[in-house]
N, C-alpha and C positions, 0 to 999 in steps of 0.2 A: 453457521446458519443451517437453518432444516432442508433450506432448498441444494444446499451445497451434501446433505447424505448425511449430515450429523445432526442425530435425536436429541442430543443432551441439554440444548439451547432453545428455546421458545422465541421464535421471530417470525409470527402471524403475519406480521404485515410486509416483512422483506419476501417471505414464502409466499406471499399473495404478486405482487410485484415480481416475481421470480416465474410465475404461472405464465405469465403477459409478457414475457421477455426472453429473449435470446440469453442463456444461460453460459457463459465463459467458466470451462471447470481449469483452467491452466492458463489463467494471467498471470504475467510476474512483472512486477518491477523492475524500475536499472537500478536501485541503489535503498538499501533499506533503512531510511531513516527520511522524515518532512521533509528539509529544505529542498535536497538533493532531488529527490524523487518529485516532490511537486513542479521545482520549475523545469525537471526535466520532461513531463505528459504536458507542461501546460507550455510549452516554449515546442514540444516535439524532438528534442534533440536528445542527444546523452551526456550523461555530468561529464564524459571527456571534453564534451563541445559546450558547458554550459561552463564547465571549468566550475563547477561549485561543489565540494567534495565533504562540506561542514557547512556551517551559518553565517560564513561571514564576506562574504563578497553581494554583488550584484552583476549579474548575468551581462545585462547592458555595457556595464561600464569594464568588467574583464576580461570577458566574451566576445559577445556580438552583440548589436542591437537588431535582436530577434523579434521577431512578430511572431505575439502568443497566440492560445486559441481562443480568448475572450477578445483579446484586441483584433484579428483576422474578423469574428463575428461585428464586432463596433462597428469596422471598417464597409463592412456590407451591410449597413443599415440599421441592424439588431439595438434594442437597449439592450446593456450588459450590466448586470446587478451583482454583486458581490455580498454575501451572508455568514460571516463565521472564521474559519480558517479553512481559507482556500487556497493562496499565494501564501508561505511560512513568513508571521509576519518578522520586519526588523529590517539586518542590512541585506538580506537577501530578495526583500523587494521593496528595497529602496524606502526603506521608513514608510512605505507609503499603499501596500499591496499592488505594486504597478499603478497605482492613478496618476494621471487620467487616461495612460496609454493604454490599460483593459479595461477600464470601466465610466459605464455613462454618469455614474453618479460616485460619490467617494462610501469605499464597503463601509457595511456595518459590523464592529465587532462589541458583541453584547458587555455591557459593564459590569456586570461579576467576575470577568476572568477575572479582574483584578484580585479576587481572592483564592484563585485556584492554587499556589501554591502558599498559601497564608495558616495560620493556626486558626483552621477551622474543624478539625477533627475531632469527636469527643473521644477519649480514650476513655479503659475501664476505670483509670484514677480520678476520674472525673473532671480533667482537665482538657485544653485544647492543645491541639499537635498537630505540625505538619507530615500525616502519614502517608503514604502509600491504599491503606482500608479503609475509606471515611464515608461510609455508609451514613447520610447525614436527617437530617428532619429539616426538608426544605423550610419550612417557618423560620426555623431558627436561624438563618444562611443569614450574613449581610444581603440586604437588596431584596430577600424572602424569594430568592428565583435562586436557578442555576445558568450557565452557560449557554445549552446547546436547548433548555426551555426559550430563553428568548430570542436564539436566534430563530427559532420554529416561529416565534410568534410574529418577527419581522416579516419572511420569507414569505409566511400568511398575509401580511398587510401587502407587501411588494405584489404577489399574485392579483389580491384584489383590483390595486391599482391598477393592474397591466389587464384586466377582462376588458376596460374601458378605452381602452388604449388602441390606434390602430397602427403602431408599431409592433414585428414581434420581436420575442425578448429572449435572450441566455439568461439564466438563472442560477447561479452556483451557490449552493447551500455547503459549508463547511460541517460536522460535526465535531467536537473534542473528544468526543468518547468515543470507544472505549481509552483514549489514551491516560496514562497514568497524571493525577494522583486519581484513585477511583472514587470519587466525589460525585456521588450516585444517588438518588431518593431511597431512601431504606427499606423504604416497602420491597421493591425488588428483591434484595435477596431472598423474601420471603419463598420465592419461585424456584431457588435452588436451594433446599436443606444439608446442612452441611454433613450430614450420615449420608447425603446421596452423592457426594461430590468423589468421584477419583484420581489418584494422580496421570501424569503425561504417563502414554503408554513406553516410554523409553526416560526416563528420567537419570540414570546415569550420564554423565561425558563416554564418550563413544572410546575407546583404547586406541585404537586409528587413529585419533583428530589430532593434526598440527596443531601445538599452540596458538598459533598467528592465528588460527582461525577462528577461535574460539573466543565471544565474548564475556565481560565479567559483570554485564548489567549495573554497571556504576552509578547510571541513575536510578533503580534501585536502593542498591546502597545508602544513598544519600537521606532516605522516607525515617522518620524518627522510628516505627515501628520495628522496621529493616534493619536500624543500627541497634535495637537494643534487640537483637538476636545474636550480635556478636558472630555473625558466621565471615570466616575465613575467605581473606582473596587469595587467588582467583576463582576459585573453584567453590567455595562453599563444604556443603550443600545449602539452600536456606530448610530448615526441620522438614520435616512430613505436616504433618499437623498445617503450619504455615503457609505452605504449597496449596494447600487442600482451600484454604481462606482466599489468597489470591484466585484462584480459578473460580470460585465463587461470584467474587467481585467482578471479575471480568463478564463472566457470563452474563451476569445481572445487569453489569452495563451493556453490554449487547443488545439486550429483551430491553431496556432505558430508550436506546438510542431508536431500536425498531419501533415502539411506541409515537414516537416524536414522527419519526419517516410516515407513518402512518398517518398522522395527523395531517404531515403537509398533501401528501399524496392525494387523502382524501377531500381536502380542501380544492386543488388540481380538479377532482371530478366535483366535487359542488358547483365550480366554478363555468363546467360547460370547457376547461382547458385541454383536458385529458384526449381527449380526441383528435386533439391534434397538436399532442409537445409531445415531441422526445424528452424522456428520463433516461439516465444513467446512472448508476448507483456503481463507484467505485471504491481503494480506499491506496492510502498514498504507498502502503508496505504490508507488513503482515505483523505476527509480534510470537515471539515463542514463549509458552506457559509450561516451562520446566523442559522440556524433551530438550534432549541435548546434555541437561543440567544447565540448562541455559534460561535467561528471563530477556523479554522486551525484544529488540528487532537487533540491527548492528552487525548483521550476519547474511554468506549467500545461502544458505538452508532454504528448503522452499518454507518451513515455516514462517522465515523473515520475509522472502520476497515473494509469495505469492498471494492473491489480491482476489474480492470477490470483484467480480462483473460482469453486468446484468445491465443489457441494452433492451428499451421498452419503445418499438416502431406503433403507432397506434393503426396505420393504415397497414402494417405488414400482417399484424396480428389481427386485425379485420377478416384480414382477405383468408388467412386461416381457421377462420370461423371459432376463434378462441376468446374474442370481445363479447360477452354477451349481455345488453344491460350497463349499469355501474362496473367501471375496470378496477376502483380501488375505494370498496366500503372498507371505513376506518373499524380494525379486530382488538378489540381490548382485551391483553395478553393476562388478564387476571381472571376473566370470564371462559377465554380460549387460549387455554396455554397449547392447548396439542393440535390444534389447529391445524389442517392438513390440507394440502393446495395438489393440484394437478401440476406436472412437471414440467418446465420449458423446455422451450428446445435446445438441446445440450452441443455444446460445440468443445470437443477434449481437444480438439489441437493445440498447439501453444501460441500462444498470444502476448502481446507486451504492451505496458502503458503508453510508451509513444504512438501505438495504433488509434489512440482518441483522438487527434486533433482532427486527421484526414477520415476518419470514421465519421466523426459529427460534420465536417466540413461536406460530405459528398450528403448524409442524408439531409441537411439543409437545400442541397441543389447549388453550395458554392462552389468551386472551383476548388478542386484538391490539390493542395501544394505540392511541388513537385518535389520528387527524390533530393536530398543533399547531398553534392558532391563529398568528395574525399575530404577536403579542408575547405569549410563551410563559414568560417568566423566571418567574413564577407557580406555572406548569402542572410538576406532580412527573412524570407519567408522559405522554409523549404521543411521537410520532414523528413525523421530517420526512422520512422513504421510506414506502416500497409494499412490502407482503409480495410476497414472489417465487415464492410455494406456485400458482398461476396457469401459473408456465412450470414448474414441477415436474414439473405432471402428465398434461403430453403433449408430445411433439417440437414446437417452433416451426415455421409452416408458414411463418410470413412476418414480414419487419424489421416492428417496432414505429415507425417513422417521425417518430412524436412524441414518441419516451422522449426527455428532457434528461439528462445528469449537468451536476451543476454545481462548479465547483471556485475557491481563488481562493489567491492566494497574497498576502504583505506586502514591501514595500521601502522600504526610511528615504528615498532619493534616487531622481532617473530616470538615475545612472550610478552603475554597480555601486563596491561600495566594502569597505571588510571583513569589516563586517556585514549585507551585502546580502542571504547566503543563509539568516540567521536574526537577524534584530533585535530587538530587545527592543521589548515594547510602547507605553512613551513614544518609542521613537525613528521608529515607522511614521508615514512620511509618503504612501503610495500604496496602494492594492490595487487587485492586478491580480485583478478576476472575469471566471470563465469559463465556455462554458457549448458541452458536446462532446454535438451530435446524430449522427445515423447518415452525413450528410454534411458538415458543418462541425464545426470549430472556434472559436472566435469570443471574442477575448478585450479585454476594456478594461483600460486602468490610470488610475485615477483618483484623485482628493485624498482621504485617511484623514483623519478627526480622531480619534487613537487615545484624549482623554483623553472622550469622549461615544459612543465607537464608531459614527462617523456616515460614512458613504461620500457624498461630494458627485459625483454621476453626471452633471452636468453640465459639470465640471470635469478636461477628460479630458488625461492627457500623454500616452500613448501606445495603438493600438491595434493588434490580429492579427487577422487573418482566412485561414483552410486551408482550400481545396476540395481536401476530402481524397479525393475519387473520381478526382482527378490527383496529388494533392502526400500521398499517406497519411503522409509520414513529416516531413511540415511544415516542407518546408526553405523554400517562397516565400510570402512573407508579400502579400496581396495587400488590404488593408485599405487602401492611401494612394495604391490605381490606381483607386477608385469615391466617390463623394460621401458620408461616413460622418456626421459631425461634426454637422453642422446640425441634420438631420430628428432623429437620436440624441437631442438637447437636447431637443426638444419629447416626446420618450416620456419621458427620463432626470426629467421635471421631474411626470410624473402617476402612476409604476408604481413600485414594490422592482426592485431591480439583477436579479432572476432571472427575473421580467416583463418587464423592461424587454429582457433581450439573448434569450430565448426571439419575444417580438415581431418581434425584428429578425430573428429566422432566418427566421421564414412570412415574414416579406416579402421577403426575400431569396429562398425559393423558385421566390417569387409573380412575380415582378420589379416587385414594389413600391416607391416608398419610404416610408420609416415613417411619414409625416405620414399617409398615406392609409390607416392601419389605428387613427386615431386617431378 
């Protein structure tokens, strides 16, 4: 995104939204991949507490019966509407997107996905294929729509409905895109020429990186395109050339999806709504375009887990004298691809997805859930972030230095295999937990016992360490150049894993080692 300091993508209407908005340059994730990650922001908890580590469980029934942030909002009055893919749909919510416990009305999910993973791609042979690059000619589509076209167009009717209305309302609009297969209108690539496209600035695997750590993009793999490159597990590489098409795609769907934001957004001010709804524009993970040697999410890299978010207060920004007129005329990014916006207010501290629930809950005027004790499966309503109403409401003069995100991911084995990028629950044998301050990165991989959900933190196969004030893009791993191991056992064996690698960063400042803050 332009507003996020990268030229190379045309997103007029997110960089317009981005002007109007409190600017989060360092949100991360807990876990980088849908299911995990959605019901952990949307429940407030962490997949330790949601216990959902893959797709196949439900929260409710393994967990707790938590109270989300759409059902919290239900509960205080709101209609709550559902648009797309908001809750991952299946058994992780309950066949059913949580209805009718988050939502007033049962979601809508648009009737094209039904083809998104189908032979709809036209290849050079002139046939159809399920690829990975399906740059398509909406006409020809079953249904002559796409996905995340008609969810836009519901989301517009829902608005409608609700200006009449003297309820107010949550509104959660899902996008698909950019997620894979890139089943995109073709016009867009037009915006990125592929003599202007270059590869990740670090495209190698890094010589440092633990096997464990490292994904093999399997789904990927799987895109008919992808398998007739014949490139080698685990590592690859997928060609040059190839590379260069993929980041095409993506981008284009980016400028796709900014389009569509656009459209709702500015329906929002047609409507006289804009003035008084809270927007938030977030996304559930991040996704890596080759850095690393790596594709798609599945990973702690900040590639994987960090996240745009862009919080839009209408009465904050008022009072800042930055509302002036219309807050969001719709930019058609084919007219204004370069399109340039004044910059929000930037907040670099570090920030986590569970900070949304108790964020939107206090700028509504509800009652902000209070802290979750230590063992929480009990506790229906409670939160494991910090309201963000604090940085709302005044420009950041200075980095927060002891914000943590924390994030972690799962691996059956410590060398990648087919199910490395998303394992099922009996089969986790490691998690790797993380933990990304305003200078480090800092990550363990250690022994799972997935059937007690017990992490053995003294039991370590692999670890990472990023000074990121030199390496921001985490290509040298420098965890196996300092004495990690030892002093580690002695905190790993008295604290929780989030205690335990937070400790080890103040001493790491300090030039401590960790026995000495015991």
């Amino acid at each position: 995104m332009g507003s996020y300091g990268f030229s190379g993508v045309m997103t007029p209407n997110l960089d317009q939204l981005a002007s109007e908005s409190v600017v989060f340059r360092n949100a991360f994730a807990q876990q980088a991949v849908c299911a995990p990650s959605r019901t952990s922001f949307l429940t407030s908890r962490r997949p330790d507490a949601t216990r959902l580590y893959d797709f196949n469980s439900y929260w409710r029934v393994h967990a707790g019966n938590y109270t989300t942030l759409p059902q919290y909002f239900k509960e205080q009055g709101y209609h709550t509407m559902s648009v797309g893919k908001v809750f991952h749909p299946g058994i992780a919510s309950n066949h059913s997107d949580d209805f009718p416990y988050s939502w007033s009305v049962p979601p809508y999910h648009p009737a094209s996905l039904a083809y998104e993973k189908r032979k709809v791609c036209r290849g050079k042979d002139g046939k159809l294929h399920a690829n990975l690059l399906c740059a398509v000619n909406v006409s020809e589509m079953p249904l002559k729509t796409l996905p995340d076209m008609e969810s836009t167009a519901e989301a517009i009717r829902l608005l409608q409905s609700m200006r009449e209305a003297q309820e107010p309302f949550f509104l959660a609009v899902g996008y698909h895109k950019p997620h894979i297969p890139f089943r995109i209108p073709q016009e867009f690539l037009k915006l990125y020429p592929l003599e202007n496209m270059t590869l990740a600035p670090d495209p190698e695997v890094p010589k440092g990186l633990p096997p464990v750590a490292y994904n093999p993009w399997t789904d990927i793999r799987k895109r008919e395109d992808v398998q007739a490159l014949n490139v080698s597990f685990p590592y690859g590489p997928i060609p040059p050339d190839f590379q260069l098409r993929i980041r095409q795609h993506y981008f284009a769907a980016v400028s796709y999806v900014d389009s569509l934001v656009g459209m709702l957004l500015s329906t929002l001010d047609d409507l006289g709504l804009a003035r008084n709804t809270v927007v938030l524009f977030t996304s559930d993970h991040g996704w890596s375009l080759g850095e690393h040697g790596e594709w798609a999410k599945y990973s702690n890299f900040d590639v994987a887990t960090r996240v745009p978010l862009l919080i839009h207060v209408p009465w904050v920004m008022s009072r800042a004298g930055r509302t002036v007129g219309r807050s969001f005329p719709f930019w058609d990014v084919f007219r204004f691809p370069h399109k340039r916006f004044a910059k929000g207010w930037a907040v670099r501290s570090v920030v986590e997805l569970v900070d949304l629930f108790p964020t939107l809950a206090e700028l509504a005027g509800l009652k902000v859930p209070p802290p979750c004790p230590h063992a929480s499966f009990a506790v229906q309503l409670c939160t494991e972030g910090s309201s963000l109403v604090p940085s709302l409401r005044a420009p950041e003069h200075r980095i927060d230095t002891e914000a943590i995100a924390y994030s972690q991911y799962p691996r059956p084995s410590d060398e990648p295999r087919d199910d490395s990028d998303l394992p099922s629950l009996p089969d986790i044998r490691i998690m790797g937990y993380s933990v990304r301050s305003w200078d480090y990165r800092y990550t363990l991989w250690v022994t799972f016992d997935p059937t007690h959900f017990q992490a053995n933190l003294s039991d370590i196969h692999a670890g990472e360490l990023y000074l990121l004030w030199e390496d921001p893009g985490q290509d040298h791993n420098v965890y196996d150049s300092s004495e990690h191991s030892v002093p580690y056992r002695k905190l790993s064996s008295v604290l929780p894993w989030r205690d335990v690698l937070k400790q080890y960063l103040l001493c790491f400042r300090k030039g401590l080692k960790p026995e000495g803050m015991l």
